[in-house]
N, CA, C and O atoms as a Tinker XYZ file with bonds, in Angstrom:
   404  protein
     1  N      0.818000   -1.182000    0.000000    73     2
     2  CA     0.000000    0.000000    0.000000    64     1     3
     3  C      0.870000    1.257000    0.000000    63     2     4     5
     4  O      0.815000    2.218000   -0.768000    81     3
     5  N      1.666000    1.039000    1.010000    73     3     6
     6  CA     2.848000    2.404000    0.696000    64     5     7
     7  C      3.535000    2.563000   -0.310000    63     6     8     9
     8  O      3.559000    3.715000   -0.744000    81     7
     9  N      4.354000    1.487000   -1.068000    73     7    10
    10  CA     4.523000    1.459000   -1.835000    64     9    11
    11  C      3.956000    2.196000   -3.428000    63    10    12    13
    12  O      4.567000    2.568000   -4.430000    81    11
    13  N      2.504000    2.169000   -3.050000    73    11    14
    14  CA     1.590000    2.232000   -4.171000    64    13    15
    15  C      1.357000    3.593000   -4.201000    63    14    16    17
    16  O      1.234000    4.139000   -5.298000    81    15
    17  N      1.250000    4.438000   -2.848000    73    15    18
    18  CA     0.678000    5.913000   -2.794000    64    17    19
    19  C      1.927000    6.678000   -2.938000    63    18    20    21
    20  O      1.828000    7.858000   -3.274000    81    19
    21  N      3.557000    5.961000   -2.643000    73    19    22
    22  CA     4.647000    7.161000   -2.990000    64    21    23
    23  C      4.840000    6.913000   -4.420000    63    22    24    25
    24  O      5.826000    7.525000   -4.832000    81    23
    25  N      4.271000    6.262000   -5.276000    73    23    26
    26  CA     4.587000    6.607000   -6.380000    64    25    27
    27  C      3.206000    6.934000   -6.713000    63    26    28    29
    28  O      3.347000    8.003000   -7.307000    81    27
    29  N      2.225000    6.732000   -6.702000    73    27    30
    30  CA     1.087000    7.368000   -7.079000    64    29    31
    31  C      0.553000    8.168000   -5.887000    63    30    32    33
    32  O     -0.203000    7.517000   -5.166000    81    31
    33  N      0.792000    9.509000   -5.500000    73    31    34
    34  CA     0.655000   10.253000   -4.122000    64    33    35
    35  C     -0.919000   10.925000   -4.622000    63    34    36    37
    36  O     -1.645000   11.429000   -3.765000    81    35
    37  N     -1.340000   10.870000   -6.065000    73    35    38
    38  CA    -2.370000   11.642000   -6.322000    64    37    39
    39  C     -3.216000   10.856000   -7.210000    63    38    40    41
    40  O     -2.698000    9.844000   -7.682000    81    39
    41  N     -4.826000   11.220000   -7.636000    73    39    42
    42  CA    -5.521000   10.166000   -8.495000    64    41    43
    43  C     -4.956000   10.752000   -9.496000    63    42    44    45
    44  O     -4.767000    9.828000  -10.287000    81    43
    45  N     -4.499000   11.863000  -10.045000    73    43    46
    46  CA    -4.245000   12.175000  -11.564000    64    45    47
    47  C     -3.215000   11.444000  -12.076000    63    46    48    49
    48  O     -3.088000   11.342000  -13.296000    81    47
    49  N     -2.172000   10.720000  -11.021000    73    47    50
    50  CA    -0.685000    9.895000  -11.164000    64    49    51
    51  C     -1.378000    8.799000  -11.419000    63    50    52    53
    52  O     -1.060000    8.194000  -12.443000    81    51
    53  N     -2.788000    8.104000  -10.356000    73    51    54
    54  CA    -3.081000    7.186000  -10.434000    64    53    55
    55  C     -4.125000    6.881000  -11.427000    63    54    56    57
    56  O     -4.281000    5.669000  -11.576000    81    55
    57  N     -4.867000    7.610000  -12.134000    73    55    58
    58  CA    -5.830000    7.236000  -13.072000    64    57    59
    59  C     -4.683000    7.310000  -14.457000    63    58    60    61
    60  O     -5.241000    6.894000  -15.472000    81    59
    61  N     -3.886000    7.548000  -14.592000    73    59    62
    62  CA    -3.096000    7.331000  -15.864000    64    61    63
    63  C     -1.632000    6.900000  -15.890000    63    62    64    65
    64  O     -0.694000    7.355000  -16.546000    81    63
    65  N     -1.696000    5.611000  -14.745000    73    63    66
    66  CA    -0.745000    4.609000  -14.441000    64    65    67
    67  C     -0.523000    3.366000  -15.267000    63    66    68    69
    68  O     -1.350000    2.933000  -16.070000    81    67
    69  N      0.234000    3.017000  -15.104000    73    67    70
    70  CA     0.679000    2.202000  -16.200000    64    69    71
    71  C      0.192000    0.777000  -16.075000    63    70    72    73
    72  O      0.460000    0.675000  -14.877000    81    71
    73  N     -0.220000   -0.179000  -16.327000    73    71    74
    74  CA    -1.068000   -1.063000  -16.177000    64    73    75
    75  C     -0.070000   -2.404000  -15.227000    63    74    76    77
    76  O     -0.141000   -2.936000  -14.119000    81    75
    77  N      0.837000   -2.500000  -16.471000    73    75    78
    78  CA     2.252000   -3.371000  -16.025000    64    77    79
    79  C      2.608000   -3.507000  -14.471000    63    78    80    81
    80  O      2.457000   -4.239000  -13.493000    81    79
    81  N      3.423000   -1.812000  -15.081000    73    79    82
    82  CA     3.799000   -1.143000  -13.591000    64    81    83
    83  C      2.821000   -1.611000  -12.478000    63    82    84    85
    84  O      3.284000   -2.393000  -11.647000    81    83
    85  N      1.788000   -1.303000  -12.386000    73    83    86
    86  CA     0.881000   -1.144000  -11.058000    64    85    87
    87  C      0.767000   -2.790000  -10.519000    63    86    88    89
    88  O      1.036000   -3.267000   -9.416000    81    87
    89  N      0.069000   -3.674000  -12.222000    73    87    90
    90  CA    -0.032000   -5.436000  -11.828000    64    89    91
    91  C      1.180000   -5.924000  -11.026000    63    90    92    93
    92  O      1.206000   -6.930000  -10.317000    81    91
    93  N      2.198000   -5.043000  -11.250000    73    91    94
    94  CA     3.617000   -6.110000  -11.091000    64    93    95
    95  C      3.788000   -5.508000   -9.239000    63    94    96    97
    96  O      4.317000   -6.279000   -8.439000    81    95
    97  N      3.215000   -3.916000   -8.696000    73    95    98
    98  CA     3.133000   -3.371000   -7.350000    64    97    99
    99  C      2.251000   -4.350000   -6.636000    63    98   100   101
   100  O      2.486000   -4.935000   -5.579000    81    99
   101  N      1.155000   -4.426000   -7.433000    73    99   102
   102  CA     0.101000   -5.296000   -6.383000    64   101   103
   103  C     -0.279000   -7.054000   -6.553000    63   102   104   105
   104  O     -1.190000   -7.773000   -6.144000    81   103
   105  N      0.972000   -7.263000   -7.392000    73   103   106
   106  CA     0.621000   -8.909000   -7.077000    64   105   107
   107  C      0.665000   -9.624000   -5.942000    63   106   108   109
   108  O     -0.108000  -10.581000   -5.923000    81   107
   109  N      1.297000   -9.464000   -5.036000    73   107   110
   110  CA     1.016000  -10.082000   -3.680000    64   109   111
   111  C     -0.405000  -10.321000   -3.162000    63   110   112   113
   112  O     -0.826000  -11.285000   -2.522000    81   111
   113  N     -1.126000   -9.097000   -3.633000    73   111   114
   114  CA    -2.719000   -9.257000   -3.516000    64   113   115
   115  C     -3.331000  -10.726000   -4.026000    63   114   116   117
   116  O     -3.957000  -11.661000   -3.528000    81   115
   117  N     -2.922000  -10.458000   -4.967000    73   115   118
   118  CA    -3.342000  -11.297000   -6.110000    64   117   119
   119  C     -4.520000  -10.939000   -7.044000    63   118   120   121
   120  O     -4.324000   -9.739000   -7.231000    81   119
   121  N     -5.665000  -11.285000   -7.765000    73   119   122
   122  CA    -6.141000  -10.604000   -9.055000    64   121   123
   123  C     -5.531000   -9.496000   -9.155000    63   122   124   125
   124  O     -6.092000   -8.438000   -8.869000    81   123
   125  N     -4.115000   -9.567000   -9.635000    73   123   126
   126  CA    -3.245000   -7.974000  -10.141000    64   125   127
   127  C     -3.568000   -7.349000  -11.178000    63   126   128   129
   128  O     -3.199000   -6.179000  -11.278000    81   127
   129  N     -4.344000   -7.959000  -12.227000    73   127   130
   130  CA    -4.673000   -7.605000  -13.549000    64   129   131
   131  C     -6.215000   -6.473000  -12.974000    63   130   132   133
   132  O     -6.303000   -5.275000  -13.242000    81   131
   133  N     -7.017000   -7.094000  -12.354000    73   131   134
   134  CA    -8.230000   -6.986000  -11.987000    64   133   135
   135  C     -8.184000   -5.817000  -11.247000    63   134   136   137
   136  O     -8.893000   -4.821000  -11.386000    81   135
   137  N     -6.997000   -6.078000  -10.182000    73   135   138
   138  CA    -7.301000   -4.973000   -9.560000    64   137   139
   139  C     -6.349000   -3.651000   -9.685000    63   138   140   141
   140  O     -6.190000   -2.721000   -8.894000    81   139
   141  N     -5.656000   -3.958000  -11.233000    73   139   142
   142  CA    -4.889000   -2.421000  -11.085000    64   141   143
   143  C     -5.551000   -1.796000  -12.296000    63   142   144   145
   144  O     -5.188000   -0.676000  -12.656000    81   143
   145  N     -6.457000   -2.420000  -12.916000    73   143   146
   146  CA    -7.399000   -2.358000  -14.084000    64   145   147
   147  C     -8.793000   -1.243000  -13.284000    63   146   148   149
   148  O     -9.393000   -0.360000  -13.898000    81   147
   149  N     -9.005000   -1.593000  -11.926000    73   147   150
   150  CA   -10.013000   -1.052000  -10.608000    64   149   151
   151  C     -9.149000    0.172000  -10.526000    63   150   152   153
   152  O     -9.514000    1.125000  -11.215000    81   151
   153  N     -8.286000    0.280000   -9.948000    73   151   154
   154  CA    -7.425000    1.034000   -9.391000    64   153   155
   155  C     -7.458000    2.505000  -10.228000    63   154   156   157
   156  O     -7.907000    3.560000   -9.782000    81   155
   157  N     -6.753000    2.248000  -11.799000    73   155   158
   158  CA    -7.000000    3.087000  -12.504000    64   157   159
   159  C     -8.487000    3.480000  -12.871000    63   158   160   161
   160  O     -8.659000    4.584000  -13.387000    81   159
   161  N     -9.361000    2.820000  -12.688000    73   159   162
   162  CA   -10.926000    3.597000  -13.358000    64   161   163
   163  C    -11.446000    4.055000  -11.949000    63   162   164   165
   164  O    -12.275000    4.964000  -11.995000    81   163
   165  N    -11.171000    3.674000  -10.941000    73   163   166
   166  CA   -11.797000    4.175000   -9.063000    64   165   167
   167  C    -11.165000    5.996000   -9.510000    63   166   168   169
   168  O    -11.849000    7.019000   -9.474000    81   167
   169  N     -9.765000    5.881000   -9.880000    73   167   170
   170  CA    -9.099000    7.059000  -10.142000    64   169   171
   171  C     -9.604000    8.028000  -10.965000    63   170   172   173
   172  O     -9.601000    9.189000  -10.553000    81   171
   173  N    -10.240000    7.651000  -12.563000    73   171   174
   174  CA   -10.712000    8.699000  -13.437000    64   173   175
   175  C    -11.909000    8.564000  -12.856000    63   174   176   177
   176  O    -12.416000    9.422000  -13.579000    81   175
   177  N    -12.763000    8.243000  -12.206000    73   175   178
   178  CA   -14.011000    8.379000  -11.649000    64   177   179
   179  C    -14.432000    9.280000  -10.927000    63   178   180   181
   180  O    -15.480000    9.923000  -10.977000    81   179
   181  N    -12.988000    9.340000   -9.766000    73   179   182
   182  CA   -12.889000   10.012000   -8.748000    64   181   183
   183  C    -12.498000   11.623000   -9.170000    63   182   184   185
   184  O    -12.767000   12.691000   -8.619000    81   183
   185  N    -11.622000   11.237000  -10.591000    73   183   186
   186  CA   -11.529000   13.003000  -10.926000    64   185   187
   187  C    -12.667000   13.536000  -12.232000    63   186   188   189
   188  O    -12.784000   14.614000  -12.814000    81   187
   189  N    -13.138000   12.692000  -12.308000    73   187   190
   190  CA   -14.715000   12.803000  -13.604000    64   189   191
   191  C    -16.063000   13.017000  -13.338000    63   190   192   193
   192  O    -16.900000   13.634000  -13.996000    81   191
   193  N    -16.187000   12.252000  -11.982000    73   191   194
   194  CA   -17.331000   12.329000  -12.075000    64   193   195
   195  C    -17.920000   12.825000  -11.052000    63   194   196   197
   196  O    -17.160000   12.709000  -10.090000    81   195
   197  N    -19.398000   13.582000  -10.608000    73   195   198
   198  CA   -20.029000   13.564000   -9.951000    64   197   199
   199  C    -20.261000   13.027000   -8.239000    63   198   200   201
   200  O    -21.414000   12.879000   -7.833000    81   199
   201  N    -19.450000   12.846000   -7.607000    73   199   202
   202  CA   -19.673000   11.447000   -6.743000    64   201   203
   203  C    -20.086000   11.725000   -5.386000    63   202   204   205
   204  O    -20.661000   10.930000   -4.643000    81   203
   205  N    -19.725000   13.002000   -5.100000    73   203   206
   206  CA   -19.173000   13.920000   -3.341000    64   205   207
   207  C    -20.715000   13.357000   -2.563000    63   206   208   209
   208  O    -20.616000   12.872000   -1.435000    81   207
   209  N    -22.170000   13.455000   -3.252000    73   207   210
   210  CA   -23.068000   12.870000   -2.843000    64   209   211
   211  C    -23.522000   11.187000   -2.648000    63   210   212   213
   212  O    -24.361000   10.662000   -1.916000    81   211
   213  N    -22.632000   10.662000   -3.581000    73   211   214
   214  CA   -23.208000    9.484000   -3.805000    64   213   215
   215  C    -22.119000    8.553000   -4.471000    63   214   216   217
   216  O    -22.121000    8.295000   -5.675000    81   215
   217  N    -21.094000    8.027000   -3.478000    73   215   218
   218  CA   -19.957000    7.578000   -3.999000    64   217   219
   219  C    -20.099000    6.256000   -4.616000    63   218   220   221
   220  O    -19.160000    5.767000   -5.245000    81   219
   221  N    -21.518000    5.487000   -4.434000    73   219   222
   222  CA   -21.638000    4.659000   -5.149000    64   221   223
   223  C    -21.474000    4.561000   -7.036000    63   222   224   225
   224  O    -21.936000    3.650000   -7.723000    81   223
   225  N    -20.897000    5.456000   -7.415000    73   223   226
   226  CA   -21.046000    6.323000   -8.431000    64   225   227
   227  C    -19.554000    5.799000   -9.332000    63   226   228   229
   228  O    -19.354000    5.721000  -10.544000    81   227
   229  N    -18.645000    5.493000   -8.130000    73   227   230
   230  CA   -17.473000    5.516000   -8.146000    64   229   231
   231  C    -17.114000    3.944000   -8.510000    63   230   232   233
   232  O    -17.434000    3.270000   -7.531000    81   231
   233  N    -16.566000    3.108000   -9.557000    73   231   234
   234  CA   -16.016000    1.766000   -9.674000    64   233   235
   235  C    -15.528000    1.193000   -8.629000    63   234   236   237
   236  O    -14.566000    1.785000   -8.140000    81   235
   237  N    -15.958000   -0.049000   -7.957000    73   235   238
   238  CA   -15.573000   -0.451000   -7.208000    64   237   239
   239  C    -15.888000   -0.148000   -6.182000    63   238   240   241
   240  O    -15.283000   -0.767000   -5.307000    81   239
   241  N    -16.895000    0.857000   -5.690000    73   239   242
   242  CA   -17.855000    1.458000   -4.518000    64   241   243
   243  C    -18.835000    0.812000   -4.460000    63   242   244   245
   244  O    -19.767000    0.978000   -5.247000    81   243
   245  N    -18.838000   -0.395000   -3.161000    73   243   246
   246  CA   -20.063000   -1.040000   -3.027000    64   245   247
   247  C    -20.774000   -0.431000   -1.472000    63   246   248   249
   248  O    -20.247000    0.354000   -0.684000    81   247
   249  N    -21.565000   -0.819000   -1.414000    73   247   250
   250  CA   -22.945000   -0.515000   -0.233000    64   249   251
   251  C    -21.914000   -0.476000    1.313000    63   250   252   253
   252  O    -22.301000    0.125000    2.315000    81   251
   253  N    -21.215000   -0.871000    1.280000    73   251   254
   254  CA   -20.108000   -0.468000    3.021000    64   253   255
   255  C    -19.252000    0.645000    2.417000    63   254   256   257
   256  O    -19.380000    1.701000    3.038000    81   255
   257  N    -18.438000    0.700000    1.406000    73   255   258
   258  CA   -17.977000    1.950000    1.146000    64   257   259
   259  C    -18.517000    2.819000    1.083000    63   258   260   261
   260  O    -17.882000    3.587000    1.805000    81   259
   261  N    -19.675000    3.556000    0.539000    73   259   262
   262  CA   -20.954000    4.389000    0.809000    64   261   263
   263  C    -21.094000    4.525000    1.323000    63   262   264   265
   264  O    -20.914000    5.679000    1.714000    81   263
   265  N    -21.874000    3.139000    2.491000    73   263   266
   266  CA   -22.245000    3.440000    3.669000    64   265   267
   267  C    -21.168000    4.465000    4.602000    63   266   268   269
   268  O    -21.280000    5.672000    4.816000    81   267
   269  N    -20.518000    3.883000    4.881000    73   267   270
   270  CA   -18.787000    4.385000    5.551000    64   269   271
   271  C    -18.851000    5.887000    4.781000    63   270   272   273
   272  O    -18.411000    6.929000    5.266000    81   271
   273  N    -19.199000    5.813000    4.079000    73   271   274
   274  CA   -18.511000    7.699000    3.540000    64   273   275
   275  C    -19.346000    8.738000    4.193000    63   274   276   277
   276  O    -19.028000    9.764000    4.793000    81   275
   277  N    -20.948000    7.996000    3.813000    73   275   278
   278  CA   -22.063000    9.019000    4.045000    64   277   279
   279  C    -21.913000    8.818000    6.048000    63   278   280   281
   280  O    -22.381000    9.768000    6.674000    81   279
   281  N    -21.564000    8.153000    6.531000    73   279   282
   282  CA   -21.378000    7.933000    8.024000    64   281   283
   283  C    -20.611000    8.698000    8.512000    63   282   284   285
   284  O    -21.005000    9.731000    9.054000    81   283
   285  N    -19.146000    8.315000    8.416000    73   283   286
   286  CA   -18.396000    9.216000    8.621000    64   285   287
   287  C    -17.947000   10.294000    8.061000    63   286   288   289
   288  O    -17.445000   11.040000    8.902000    81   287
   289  N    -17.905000   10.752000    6.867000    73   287   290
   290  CA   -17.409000   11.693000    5.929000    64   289   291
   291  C    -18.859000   12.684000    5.878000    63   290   292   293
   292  O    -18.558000   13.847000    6.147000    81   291
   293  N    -20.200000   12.527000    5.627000    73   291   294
   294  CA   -21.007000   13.495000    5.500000    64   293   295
   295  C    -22.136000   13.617000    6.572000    63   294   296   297
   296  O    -23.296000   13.915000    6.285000    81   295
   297  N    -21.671000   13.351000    7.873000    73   295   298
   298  CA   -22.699000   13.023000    9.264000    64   297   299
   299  C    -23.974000   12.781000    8.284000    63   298   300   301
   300  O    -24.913000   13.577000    8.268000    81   299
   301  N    -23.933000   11.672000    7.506000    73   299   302
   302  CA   -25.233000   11.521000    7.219000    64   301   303
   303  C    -26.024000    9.992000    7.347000    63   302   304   305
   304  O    -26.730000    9.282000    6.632000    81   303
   305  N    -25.626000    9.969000    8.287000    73   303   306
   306  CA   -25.993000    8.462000    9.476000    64   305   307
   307  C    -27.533000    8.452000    9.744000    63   306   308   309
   308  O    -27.987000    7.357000    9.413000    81   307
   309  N    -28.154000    8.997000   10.058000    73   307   310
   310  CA   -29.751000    8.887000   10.009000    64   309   311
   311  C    -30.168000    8.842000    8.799000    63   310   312   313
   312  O    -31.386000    8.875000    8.970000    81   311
   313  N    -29.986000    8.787000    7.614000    73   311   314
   314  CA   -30.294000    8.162000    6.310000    64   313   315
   315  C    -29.793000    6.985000    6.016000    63   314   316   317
   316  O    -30.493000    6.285000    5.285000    81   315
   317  N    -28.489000    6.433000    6.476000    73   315   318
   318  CA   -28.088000    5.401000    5.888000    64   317   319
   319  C    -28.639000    4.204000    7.129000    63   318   320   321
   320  O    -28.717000    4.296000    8.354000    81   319
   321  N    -28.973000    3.044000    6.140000    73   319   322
   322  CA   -29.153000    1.388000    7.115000    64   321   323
   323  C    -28.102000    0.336000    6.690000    63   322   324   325
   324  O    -28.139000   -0.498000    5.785000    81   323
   325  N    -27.399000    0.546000    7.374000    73   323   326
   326  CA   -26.099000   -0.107000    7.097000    64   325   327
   327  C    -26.009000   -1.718000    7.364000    63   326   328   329
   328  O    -26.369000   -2.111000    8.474000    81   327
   329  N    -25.583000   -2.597000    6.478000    73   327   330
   330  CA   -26.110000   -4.043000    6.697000    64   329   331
   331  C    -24.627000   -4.412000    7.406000    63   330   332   333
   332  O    -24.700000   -5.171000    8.372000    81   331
   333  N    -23.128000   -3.887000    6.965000    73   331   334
   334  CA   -22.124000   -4.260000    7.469000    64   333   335
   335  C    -22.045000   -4.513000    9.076000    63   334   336   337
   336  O    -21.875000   -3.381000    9.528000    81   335
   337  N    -22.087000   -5.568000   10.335000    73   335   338
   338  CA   -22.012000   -5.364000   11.287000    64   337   339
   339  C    -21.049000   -4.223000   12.584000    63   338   340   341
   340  O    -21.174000   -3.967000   13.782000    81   339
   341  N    -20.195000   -3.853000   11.562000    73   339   342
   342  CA   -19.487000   -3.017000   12.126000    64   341   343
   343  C    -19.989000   -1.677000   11.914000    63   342   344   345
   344  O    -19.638000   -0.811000   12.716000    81   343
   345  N    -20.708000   -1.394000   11.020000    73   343   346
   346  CA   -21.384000    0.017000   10.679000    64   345   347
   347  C    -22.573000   -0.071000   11.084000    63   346   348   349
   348  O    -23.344000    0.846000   10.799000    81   347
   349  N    -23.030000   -1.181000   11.845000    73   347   350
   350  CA   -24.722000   -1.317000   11.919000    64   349   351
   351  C    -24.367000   -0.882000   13.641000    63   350   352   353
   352  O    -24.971000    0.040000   14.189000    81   351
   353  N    -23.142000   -1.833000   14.456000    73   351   354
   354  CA   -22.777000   -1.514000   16.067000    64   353   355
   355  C    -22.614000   -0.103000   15.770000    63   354   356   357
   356  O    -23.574000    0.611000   16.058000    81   355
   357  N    -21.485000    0.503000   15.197000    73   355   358
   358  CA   -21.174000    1.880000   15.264000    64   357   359
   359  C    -22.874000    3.002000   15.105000    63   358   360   361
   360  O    -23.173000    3.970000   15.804000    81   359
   361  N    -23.604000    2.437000   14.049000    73   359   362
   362  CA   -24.643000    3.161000   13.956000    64   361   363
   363  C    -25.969000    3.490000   15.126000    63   362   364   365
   364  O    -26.648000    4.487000   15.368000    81   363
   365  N    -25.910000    1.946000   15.730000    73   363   366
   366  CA   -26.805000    2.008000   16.864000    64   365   367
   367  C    -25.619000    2.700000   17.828000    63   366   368   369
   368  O    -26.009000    3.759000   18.319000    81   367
   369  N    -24.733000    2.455000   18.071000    73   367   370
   370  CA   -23.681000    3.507000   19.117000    64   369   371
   371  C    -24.476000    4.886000   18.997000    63   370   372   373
   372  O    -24.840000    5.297000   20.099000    81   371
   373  N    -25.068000    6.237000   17.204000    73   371   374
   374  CA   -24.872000    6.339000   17.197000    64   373   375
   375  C    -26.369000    7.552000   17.794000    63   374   376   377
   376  O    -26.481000    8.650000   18.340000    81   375
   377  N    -27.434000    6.247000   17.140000    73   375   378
   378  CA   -28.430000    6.256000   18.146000    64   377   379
   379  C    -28.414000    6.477000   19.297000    63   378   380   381
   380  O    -28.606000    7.621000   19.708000    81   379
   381  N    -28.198000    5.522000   20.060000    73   379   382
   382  CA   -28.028000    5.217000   21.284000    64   381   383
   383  C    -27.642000    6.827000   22.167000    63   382   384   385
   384  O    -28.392000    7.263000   23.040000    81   383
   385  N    -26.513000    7.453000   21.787000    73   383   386
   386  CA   -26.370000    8.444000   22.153000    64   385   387
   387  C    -27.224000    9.733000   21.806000    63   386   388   389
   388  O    -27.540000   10.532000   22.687000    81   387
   389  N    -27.637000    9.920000   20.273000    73   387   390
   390  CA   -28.477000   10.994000   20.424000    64   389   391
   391  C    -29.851000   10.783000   21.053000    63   390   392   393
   392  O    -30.672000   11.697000   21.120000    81   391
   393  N    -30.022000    9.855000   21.398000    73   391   394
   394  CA   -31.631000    9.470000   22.347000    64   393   395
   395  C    -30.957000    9.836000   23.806000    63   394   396   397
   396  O    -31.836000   10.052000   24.641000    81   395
   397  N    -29.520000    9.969000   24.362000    73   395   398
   398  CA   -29.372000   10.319000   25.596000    64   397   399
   399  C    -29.144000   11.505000   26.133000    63   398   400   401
   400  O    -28.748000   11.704000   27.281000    81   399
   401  N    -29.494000   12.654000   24.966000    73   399   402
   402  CA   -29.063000   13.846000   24.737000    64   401   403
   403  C    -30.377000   14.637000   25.478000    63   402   404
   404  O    -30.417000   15.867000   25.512000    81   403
């Protein structure tokens, strides 16, 4: 991962990275093809498109990444029903407290 952000420190480095290059950084993962193929389109997505509301928008943004953004990133936790158990504890946490207010 470190590896990956000092040479790509920005999405504009990273949406027009070299395919090779990146498969040959993240094979230890493994699907290296797959996921540096992700890597670069998460990147032009992230500088193309629309997303700041609705990051599902974004390649490779499924329903916990969302969830997680609109939670923590846009206090917008009383809209979201989060199925992930760790975002569902954190969410009733988040309840729990504004009912003790």
């Amino acid at each position: 991962m470190w590896k990956f952000f000092e040479r790509f420190p920005a999405p504009e480095l990273a949406s027009d990275a070299d395919l090779d290059e990146l498969e040959e950084m993240i094979s230890p993962l493994g699907l290296s093809q797959r996921r540096a193929k992700a890597l670069v389109q998460m990147s032009n997505d992230y500088l193309n498109k629309d997303w700041k509301n609705e990051p599902r928008t974004l390649y490779g943004i499924g329903k916990y990444a969302s969830d997680a953004y609109r939670i923590f990133c846009l206090g917008d936790w009383k809209d979201v029903e989060p199925k992930d158990g760790a975002l569902v504890n954190y969410h009733n946490f988040l309840k729990f407290h504004e009912n003790q207010e």
